[in-house]
Chimera marker file (.cmm) of the C-alpha trace (Angstrom):
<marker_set name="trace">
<marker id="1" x="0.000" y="0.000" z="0.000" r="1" g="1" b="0" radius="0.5"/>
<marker id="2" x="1.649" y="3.333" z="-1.077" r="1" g="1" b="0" radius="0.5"/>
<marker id="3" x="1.272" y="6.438" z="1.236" r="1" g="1" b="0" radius="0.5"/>
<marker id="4" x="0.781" y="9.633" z="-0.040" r="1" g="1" b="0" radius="0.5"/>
<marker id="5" x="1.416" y="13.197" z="1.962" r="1" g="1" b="0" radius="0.5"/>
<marker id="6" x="-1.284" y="14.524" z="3.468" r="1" g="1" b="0" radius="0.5"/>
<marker id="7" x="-0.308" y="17.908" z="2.017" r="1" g="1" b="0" radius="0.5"/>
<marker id="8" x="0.482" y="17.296" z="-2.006" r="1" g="1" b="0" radius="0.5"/>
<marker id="9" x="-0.446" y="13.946" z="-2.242" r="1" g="1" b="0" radius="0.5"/>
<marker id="10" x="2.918" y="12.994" z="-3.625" r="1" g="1" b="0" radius="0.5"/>
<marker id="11" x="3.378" y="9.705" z="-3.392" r="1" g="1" b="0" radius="0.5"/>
<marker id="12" x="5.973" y="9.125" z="-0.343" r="1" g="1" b="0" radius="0.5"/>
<marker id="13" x="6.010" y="5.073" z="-0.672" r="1" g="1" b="0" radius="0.5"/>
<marker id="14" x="5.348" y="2.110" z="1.522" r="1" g="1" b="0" radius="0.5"/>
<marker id="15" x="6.145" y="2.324" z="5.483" r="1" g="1" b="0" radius="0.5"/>
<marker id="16" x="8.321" y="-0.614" z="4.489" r="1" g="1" b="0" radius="0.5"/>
<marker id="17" x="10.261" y="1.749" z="2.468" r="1" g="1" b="0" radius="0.5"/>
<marker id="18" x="10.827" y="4.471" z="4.727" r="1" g="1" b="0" radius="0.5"/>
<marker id="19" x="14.475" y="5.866" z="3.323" r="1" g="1" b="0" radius="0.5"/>
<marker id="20" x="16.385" y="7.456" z="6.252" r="1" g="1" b="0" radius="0.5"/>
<marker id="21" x="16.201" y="11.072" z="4.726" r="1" g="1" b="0" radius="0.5"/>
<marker id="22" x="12.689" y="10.914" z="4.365" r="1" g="1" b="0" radius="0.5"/>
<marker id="23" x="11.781" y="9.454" z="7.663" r="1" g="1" b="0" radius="0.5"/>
<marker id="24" x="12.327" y="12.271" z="9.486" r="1" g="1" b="0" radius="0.5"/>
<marker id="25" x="9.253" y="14.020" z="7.515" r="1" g="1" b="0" radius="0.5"/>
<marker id="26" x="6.895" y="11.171" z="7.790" r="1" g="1" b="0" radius="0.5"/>
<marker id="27" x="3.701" y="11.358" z="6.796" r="1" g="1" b="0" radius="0.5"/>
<marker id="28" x="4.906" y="14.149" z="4.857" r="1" g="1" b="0" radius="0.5"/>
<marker id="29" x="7.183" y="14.298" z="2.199" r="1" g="1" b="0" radius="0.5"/>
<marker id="30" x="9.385" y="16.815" z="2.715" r="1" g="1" b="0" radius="0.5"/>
<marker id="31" x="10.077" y="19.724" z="5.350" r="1" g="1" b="0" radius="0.5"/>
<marker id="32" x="7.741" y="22.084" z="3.383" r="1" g="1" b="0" radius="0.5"/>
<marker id="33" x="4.566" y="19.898" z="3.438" r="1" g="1" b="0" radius="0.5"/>
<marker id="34" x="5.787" y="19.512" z="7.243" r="1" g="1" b="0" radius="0.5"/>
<marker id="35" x="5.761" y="23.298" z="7.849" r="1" g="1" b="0" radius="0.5"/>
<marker id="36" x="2.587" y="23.523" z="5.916" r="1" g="1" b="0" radius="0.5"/>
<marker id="37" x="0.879" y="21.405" z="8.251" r="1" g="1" b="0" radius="0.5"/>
<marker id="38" x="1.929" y="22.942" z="11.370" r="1" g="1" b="0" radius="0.5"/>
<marker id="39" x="1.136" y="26.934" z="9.836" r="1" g="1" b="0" radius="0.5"/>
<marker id="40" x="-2.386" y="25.318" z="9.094" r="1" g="1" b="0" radius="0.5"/>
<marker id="41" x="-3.070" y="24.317" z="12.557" r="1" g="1" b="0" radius="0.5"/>
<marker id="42" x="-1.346" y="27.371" z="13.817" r="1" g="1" b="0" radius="0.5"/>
<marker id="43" x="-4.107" y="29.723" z="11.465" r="1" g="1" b="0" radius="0.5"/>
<marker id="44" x="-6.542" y="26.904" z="12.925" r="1" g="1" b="0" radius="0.5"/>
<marker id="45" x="-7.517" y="26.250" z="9.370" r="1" g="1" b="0" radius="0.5"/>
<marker id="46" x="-8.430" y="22.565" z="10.885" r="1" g="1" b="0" radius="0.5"/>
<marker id="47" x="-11.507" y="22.622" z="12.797" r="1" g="1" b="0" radius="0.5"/>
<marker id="48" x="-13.673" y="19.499" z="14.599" r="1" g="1" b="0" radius="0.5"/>
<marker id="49" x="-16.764" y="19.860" z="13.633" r="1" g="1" b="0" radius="0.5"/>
<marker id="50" x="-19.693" y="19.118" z="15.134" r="1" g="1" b="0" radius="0.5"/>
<marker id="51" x="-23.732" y="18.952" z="15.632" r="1" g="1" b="0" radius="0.5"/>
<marker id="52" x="-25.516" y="21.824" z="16.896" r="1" g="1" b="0" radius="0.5"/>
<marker id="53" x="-25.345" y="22.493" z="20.791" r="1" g="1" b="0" radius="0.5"/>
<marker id="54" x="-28.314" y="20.903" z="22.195" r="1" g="1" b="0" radius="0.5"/>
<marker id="55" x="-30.801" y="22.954" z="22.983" r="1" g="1" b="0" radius="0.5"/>
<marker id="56" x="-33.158" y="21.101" z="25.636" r="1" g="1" b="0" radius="0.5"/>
<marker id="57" x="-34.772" y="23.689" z="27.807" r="1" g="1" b="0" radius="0.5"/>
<marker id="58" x="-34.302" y="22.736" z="31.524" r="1" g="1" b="0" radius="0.5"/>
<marker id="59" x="-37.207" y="24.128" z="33.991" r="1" g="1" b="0" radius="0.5"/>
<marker id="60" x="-36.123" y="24.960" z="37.025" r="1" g="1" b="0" radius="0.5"/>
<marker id="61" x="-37.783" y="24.596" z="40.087" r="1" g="1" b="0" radius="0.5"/>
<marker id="62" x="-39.926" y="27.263" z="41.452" r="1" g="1" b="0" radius="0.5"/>
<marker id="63" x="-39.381" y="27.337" z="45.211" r="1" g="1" b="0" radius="0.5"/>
<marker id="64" x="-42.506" y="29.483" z="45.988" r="1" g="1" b="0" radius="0.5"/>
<marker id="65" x="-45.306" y="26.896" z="44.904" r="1" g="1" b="0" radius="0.5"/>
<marker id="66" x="-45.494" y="24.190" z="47.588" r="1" g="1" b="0" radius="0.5"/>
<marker id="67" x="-44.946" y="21.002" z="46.183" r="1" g="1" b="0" radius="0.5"/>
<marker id="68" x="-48.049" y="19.117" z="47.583" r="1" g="1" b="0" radius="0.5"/>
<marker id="69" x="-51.511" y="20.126" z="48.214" r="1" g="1" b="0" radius="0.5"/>
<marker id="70" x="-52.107" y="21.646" z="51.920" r="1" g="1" b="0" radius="0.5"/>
<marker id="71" x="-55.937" y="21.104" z="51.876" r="1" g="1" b="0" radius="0.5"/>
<link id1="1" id2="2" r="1" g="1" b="0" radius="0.2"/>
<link id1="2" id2="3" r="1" g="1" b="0" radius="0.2"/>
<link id1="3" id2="4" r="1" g="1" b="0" radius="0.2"/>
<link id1="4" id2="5" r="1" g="1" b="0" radius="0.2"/>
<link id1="5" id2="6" r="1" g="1" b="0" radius="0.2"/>
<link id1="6" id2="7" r="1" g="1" b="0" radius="0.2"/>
<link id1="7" id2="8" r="1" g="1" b="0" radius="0.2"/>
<link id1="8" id2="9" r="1" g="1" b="0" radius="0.2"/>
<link id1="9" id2="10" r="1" g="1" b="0" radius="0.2"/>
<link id1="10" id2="11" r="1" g="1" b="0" radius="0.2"/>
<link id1="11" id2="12" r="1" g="1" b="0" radius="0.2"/>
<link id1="12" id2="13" r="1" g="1" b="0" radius="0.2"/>
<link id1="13" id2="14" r="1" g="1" b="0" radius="0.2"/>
<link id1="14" id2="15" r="1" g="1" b="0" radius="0.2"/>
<link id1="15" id2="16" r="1" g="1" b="0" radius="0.2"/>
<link id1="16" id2="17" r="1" g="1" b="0" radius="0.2"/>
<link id1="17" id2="18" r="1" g="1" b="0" radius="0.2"/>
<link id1="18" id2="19" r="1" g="1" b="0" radius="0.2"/>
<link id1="19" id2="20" r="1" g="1" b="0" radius="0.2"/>
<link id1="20" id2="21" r="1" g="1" b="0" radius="0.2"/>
<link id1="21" id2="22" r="1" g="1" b="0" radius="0.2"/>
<link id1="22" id2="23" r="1" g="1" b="0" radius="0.2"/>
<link id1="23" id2="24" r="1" g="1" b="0" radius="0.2"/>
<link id1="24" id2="25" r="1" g="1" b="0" radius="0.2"/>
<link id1="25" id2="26" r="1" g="1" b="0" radius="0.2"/>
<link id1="26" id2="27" r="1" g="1" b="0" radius="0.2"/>
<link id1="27" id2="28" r="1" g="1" b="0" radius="0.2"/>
<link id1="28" id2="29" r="1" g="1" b="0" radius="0.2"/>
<link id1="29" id2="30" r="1" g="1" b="0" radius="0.2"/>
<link id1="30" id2="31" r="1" g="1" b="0" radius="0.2"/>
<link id1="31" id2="32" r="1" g="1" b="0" radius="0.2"/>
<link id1="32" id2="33" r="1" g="1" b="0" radius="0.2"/>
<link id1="33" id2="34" r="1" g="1" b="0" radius="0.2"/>
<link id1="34" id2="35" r="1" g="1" b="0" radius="0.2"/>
<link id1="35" id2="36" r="1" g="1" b="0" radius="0.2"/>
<link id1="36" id2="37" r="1" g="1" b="0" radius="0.2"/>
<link id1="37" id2="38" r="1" g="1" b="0" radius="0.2"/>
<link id1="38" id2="39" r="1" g="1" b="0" radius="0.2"/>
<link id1="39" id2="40" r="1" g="1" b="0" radius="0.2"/>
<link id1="40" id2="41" r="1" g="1" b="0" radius="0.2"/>
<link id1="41" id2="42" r="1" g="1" b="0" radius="0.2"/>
<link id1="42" id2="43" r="1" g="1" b="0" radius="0.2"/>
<link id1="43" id2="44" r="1" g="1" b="0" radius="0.2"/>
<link id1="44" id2="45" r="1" g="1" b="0" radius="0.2"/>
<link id1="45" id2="46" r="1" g="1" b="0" radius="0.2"/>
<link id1="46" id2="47" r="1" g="1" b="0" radius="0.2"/>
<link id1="47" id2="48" r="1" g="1" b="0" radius="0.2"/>
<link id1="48" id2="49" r="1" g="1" b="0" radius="0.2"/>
<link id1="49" id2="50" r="1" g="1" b="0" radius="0.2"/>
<link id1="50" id2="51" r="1" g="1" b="0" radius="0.2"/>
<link id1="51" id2="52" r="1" g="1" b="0" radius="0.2"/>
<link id1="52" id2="53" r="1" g="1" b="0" radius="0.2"/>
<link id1="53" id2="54" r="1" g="1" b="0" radius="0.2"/>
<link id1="54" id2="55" r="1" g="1" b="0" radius="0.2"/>
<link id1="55" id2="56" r="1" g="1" b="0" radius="0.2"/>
<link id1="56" id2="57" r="1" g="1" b="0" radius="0.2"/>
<link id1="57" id2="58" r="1" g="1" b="0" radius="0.2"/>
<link id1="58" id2="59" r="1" g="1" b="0" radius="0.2"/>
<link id1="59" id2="60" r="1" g="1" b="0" radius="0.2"/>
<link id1="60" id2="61" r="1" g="1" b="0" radius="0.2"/>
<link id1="61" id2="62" r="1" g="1" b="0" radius="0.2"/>
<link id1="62" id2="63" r="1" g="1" b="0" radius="0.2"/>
<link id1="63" id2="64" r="1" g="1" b="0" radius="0.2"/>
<link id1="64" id2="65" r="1" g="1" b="0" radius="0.2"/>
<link id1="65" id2="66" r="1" g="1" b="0" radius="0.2"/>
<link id1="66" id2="67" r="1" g="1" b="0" radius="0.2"/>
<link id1="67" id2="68" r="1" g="1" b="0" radius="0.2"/>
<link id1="68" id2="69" r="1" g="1" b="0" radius="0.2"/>
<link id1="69" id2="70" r="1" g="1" b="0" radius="0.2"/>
<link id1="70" id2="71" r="1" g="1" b="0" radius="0.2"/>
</marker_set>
């Protein structure tokens, strides 16, 4: 299975192949696509996303009615 960089999806080669010059840069292929990487999560250009914020209404308590009838 061939890897690819996450950056410029140049093919990089098999993690069996990992050449001693490149290995320092893995996943990526070189110290550019490296640096790109880190000044994209430095701009916070990646970003988790997800579902709205749930919006369940919560009732509180209202401590003035009494709880039980009193008749």
């Amino acid at each position: 299975m061939e890897h690819r960089c996450p950056v410029c999806h140049k093919t990089v080669g098999t993690p069996a192949q990992k050449s001693q010059d490149r290995a320092e840069f893995l996943p990526f292929c070189s110290e550019r696509c490296k640096l790109v990487d880190l000044g994209a999560w430095l701009d916070a250009d990646y970003k988790i996303v997800s579902g709205p914020d749930s919006q369940e209404s919560v009732e509180s308590p209202d401590y003035n009615t009494p709880s039980h009838d009193t008749q």
